[in-house]
C-alpha positions as CSV (number, residue, x, y, z in Angstrom):
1,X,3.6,-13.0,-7.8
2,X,3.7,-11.2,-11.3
3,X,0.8,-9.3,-10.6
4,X,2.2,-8.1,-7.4
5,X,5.4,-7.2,-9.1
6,X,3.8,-5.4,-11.8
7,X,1.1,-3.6,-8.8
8,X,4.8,-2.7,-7.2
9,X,6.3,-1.2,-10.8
10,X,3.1,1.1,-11.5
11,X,2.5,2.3,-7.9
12,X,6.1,2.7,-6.6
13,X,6.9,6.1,-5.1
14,X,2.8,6.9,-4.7
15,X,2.1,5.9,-1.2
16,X,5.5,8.2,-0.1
17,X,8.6,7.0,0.8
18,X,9.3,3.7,-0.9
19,X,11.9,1.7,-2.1
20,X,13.5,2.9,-5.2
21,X,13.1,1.1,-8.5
22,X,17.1,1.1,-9.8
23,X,18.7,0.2,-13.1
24,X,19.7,-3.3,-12.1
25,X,16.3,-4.0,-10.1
26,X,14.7,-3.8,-13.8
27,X,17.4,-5.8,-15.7
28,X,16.3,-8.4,-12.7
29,X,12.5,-7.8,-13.2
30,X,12.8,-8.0,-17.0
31,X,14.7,-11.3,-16.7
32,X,12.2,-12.9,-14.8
33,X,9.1,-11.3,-16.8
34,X,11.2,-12.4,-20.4
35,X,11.9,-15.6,-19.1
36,X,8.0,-16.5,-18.4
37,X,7.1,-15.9,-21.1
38,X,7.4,-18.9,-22.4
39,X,5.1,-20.2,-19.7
40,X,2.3,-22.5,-21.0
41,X,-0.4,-21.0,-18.5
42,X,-1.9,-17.9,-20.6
43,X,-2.3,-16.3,-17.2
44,X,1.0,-16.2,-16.8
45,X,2.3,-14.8,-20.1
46,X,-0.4,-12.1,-19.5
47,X,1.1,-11.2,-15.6
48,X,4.9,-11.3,-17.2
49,X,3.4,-8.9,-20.2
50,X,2.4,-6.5,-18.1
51,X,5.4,-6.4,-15.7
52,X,7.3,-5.6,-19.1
53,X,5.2,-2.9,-20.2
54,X,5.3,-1.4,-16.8
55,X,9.1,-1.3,-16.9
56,X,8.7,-0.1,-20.5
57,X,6.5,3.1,-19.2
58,X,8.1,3.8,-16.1
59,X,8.9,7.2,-15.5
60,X,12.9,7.3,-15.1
61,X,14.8,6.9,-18.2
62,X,17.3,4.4,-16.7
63,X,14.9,1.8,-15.9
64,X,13.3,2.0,-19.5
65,X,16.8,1.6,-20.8
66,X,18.0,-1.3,-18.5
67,X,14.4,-2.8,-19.4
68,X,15.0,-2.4,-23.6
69,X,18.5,-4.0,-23.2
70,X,16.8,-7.4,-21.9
71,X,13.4,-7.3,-24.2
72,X,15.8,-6.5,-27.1
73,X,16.4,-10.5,-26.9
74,X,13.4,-10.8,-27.6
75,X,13.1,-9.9,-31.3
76,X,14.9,-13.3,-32.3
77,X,14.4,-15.3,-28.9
78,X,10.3,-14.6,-28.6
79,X,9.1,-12.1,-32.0
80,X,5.9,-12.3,-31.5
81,X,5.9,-11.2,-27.5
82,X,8.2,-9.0,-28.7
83,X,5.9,-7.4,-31.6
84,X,3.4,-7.4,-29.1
85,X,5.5,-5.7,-26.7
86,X,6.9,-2.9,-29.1
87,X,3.1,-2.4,-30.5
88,X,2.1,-1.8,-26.6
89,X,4.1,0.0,-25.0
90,X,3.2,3.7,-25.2
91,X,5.9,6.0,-27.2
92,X,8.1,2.9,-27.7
93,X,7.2,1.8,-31.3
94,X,10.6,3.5,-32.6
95,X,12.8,3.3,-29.5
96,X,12.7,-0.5,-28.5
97,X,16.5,-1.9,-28.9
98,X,16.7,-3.5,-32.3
99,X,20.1,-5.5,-32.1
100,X,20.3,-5.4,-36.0
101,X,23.7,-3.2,-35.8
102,X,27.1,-5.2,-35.1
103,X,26.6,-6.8,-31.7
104,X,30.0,-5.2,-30.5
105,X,28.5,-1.6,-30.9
106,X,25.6,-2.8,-28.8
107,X,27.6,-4.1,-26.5
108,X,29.3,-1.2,-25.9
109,X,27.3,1.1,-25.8
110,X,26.0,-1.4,-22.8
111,X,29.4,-0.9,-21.1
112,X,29.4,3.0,-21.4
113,X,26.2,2.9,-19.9
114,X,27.1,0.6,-16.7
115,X,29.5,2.6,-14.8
116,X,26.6,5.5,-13.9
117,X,23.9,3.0,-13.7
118,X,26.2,1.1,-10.4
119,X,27.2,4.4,-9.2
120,X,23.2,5.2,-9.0
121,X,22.9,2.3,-7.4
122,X,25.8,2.7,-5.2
123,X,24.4,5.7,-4.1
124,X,20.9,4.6,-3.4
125,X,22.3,2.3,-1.3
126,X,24.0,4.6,0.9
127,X,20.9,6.7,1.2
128,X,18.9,3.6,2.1
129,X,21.0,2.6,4.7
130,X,21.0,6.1,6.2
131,X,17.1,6.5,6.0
132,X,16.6,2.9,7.6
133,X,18.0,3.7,10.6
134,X,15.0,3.1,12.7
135,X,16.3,4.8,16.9
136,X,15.6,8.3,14.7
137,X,11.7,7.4,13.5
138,X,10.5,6.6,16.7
139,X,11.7,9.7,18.2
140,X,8.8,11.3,15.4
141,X,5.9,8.9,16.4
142,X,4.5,11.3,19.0
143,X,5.2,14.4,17.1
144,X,3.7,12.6,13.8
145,X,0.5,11.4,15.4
146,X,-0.5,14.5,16.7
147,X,0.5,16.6,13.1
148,X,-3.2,16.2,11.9
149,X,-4.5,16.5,15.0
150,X,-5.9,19.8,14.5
151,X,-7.4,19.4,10.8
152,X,-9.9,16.7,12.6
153,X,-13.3,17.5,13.2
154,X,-14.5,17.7,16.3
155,X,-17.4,15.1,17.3
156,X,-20.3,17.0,16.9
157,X,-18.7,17.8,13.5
158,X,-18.0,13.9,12.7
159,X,-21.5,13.2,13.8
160,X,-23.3,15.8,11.7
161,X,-20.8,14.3,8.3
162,X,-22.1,11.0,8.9
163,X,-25.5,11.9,9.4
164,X,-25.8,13.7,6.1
165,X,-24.8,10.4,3.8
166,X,-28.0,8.6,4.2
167,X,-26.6,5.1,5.9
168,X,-29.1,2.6,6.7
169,X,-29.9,2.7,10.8
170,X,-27.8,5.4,11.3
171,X,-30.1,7.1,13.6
172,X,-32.6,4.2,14.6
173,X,-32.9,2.8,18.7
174,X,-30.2,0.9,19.9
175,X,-33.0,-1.7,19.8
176,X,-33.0,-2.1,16.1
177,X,-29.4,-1.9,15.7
178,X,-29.2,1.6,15.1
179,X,-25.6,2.6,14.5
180,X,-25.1,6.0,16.4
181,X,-26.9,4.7,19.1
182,X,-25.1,1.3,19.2
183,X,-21.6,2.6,19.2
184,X,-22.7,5.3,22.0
185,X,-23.6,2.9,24.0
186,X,-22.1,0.9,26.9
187,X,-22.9,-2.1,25.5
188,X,-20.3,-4.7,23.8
189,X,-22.9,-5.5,21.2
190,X,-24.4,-2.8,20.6
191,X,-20.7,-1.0,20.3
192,X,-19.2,-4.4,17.6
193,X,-22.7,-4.8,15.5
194,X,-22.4,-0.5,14.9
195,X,-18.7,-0.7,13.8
196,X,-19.6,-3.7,11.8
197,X,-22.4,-2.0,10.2
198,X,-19.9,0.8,9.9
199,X,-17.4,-1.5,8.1
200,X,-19.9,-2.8,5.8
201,X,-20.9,0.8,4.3
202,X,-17.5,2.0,3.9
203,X,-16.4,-1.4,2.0
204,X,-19.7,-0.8,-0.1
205,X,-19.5,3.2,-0.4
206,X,-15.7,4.0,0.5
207,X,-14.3,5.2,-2.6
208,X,-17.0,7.8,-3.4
209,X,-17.2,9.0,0.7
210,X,-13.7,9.2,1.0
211,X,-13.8,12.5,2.3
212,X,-15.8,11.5,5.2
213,X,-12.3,9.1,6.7
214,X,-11.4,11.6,9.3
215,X,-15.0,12.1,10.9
216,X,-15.6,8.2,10.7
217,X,-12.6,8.1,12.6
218,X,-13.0,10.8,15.2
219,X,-16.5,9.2,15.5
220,X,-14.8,5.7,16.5
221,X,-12.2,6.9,18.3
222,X,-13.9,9.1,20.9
223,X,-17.0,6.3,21.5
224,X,-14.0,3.4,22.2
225,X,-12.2,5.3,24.5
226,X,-9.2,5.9,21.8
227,X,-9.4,2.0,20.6
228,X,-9.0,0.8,24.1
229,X,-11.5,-2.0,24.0
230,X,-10.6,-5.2,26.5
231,X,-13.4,-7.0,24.7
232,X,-11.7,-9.2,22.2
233,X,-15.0,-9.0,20.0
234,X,-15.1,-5.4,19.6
235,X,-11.0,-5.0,19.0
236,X,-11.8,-7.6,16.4
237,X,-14.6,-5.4,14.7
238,X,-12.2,-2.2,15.6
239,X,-9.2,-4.0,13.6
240,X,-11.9,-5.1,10.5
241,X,-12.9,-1.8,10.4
242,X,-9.3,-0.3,9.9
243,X,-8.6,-3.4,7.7
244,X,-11.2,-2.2,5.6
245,X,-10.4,1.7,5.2
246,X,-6.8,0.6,4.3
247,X,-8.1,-1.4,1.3
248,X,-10.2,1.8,0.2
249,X,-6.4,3.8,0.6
250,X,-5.2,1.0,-1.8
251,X,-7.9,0.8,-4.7
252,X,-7.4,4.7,-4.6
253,X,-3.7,5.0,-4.1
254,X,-3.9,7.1,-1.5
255,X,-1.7,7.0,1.0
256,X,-3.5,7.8,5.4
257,X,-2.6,10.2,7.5
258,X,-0.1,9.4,10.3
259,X,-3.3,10.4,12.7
260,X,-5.0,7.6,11.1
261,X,-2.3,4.5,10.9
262,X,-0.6,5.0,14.0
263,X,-3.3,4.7,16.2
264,X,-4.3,1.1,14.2
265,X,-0.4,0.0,14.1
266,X,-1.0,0.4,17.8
267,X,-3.8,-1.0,18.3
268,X,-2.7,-4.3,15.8
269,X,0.6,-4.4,17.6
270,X,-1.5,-4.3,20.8
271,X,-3.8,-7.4,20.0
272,X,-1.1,-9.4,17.9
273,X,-0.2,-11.6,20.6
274,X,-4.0,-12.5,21.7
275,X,-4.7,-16.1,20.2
276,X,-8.3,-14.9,19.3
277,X,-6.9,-11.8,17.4
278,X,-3.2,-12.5,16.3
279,X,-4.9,-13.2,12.6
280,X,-7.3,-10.1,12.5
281,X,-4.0,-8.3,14.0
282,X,-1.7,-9.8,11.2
283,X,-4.2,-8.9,8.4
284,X,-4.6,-5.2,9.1
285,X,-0.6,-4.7,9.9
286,X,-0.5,-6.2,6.5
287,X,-2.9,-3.7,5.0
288,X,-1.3,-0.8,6.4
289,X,2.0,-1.5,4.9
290,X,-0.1,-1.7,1.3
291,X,-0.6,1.9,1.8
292,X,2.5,3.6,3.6
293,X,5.8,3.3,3.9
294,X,6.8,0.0,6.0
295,X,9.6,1.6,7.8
296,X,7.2,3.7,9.3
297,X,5.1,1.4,10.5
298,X,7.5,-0.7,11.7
299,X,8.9,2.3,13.8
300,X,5.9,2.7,15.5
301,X,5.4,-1.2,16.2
302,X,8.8,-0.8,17.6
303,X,8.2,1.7,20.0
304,X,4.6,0.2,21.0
305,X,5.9,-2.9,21.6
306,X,7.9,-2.0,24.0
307,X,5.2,-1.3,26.2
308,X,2.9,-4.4,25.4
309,X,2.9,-7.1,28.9
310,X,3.6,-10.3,27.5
């Protein structure tokens, strides 16, 4: 849980539209991360360290300061996690809150400093509540999805991308497995064992052809009839195959085009109620939401649900 939290610390605002990371949300974060510490796992100490030093380099002010006025506690409570701490964190050696001054100052100083750190908060809140109001998102789906339309390749494009990076029985007989043929073909087969093949590379060889997403994509999309696949084995392979893209979005920090997640959110919300693919479902609705904004995704689940039979 500490390694998520500090993942959420270091990456929050990359991916887009995110929660924001307030005053008060580090006082909490620093509580929890100071109060581990003193866990007896090393693991642990390690996780809540780096939580701390996250906080500590985070990019707004207010959170480093909300951040120094728990791990100031430190220097009597914990010194040597607080040495360690100070010595760490980049451009801190000199500004990490030394309560050696008459506490009363310190204190304060904290009170002075309270009043804008609520109203930021107050304000945050308003904004949140104003952006989560999911009837306006749906409205956007349609117009979203079709945004990057135009910047796809076409298929003879996607094709000719794929064909240039060299991936083992690309261009063999559907009778060996051969991927182009496989997923060309009418065959249920044929059509899973290419996109599994598929899957395979791009977990192996994703990060370095990231630039080949879109015609990987347009390649799938056009040879399943825009992921409309009644065979629960080939949804399954479709779903592992977005699944694993997603993951590539994450170990980059990148965050996929809305032609690219709204079709799997879709297709996910689609297939979530089938028995056989509720878990494949589940896993890539939760690898989606890694990589963009939550709110978004649940908008367009929203509005696809709507239209899924029971």
């Amino acid at each position: 849980a500490l390694e998520f939290l500090a993942r959420c610390v270091k990456t929050s605002g990359t991916y887009g539209t995110r929660g924001e990371l307030t005053g008060q949300y580090a006082e909490d974060l620093s509580k929890l991360a100071c109060e581990k510490l003193k866990d007896s796992d090393a693991s642990t100490r390690k996780a809540a360290t780096d939580v701390l030093l996250a906080l500590l380099s985070y990019k707004d002010a207010s959170v480093v300061t909300a951040t120094k006025k728990i791990t100031s506690s430190l220097e009597t409570s914990n010194p040597r996690a607080y040495k360690s701490l100070k010595l760490a964190s980049t451009g801190g050696d000199k500004k990490v809150a030394r309560p050696q001054s008459a506490p009363a100052n310190n204190s304060s100083k904290t009170s002075k400093k309270e009043p804008s750190s609520k109203a930021r908060t107050k304000n945050l809140s308003k904004s949140s509540i104003k952006s989560a109001n999911l009837p306006k998102p749906p409205r956007s789906v349609a117009t979203e999805e079709s945004a990057n339309e135009k910047d796809l390749p076409s298929l003879e494009d996607a094709i000719e991308n794929l064909s240039a990076l060299s991936i083992a029985k690309w261009g063999d007989c559907i009778d060996d497995e051969g991927i182009l043929a496989g997923i060309q073909s009418s065959n249920w087969k044929a059509r899973k064992s290419a996109l599994t093949q598929l899957k395979s590379f791009y977990e192996s060889n994703g990060e370095r052809s990231f630039d080949i997403t879109p015609s990987l994509f347009v390649l799938v999309r056009d040879c399943t009839r825009s992921f409309k696949e009644s065979n629960f084995n080939v949804a399954r392979a479709l779903l592992e195959l977005f699944t694993a893209i997603f993951g590539i979005h994450s170990q980059l920090i990148k965050a996929p085009g809305s032609y690219l997640y709204i079709p799997a959110t879709k297709l996910a919300v689609e297939k979530v109620g089938d028995r056989k693919l509720s878990e494949t479902s589940s896993s890539c609705l939760h690898s989606i939401c890694v990589v963009k904004d939550p709110q978004r995704v649940l908008a367009v689940a929203i509005k696809t649900i709507n239209g899924v039979k029971s």
